[in-house]
C-alpha positions as CSV (number, residue, x, y, z in Angstrom):
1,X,96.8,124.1,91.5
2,X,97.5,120.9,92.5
3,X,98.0,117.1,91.3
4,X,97.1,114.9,93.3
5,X,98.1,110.9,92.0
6,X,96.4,108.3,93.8
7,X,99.3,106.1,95.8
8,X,98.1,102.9,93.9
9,X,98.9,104.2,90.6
10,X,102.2,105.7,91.8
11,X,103.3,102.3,93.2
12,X,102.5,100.5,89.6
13,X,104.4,103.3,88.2
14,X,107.2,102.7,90.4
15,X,107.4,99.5,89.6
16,X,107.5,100.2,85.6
17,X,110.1,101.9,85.9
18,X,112.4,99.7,88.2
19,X,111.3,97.3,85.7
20,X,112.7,99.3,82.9
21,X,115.9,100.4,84.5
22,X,116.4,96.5,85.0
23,X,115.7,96.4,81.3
24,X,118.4,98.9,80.0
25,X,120.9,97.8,82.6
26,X,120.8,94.3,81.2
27,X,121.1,96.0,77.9
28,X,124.0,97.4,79.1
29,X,126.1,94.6,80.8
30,X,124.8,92.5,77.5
31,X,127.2,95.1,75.5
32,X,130.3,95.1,78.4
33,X,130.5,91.5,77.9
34,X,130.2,91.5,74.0
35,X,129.9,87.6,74.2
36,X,127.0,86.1,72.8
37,X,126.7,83.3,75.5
38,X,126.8,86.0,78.4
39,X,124.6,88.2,76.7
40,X,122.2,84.9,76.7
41,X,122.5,84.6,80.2
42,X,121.2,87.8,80.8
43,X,118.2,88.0,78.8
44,X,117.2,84.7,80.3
45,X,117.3,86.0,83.9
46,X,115.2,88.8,82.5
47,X,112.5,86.1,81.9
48,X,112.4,85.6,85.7
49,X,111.8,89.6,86.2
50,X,109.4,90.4,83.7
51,X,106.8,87.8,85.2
52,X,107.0,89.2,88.5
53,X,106.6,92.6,87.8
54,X,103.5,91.9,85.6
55,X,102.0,89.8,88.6
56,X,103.3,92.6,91.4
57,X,101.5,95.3,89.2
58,X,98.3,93.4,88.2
59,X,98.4,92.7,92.0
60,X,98.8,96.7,93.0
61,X,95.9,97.3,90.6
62,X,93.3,95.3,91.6
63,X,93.9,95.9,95.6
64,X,92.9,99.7,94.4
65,X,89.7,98.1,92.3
66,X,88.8,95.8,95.4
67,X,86.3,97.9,96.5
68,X,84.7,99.3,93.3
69,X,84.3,95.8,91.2
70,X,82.3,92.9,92.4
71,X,84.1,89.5,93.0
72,X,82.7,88.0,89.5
73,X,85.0,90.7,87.7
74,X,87.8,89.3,90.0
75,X,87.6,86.4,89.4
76,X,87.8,87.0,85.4
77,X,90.7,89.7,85.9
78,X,92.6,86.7,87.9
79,X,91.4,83.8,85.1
80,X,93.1,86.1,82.6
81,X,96.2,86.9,84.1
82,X,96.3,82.8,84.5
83,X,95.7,82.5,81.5
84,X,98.4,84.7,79.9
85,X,101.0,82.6,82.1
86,X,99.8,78.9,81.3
87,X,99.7,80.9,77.6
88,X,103.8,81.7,77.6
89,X,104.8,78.9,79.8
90,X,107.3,77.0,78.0
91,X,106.7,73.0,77.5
């Protein structure tokens, strides 16, 4: 028997876990420098990654749904993701 994974959902997988690897090897360097200023500047260059990955996933996802939702639901799935960002965007 096989399993066959469809190459869209492998690629937002993929990209999960690079995101999570980023995640514990910041953890990582946070607890070799032991300082609380470098462990700061860590987590914020995390803020730059975590972003990305969200839009590069969302992204992956809906070129696989391009074909089987009409543009309407697009446009919503796109309005939300926008959404989310002007909702976390710092002042």
């Amino acid at each position: 028997m096989f399993i066959i994974i469809e190459k869209v959902v492998l690629g937002m997988a993929f990209l999960r876990l690079i995101s999570g690897s980023i995640e514990i090897f910041a953890a990582i360097l946070m607890i070799k420098f032991n300082t609380v200023e470098k462990a700061l500047m860590v987590n914020s260059s995390l803020a730059l990654i975590g972003p990305v990955i969200l839009v590069l996933t969302t992204s992956i996802g809906l070129i696989g749904l391009v074909e089987k939702i009409s543009i309407m639901k697009f446009v919503w799935i796109a309005l939300g993701v926008s959404f989310i960002f002007i909702g976390v965007k710092s002042s």
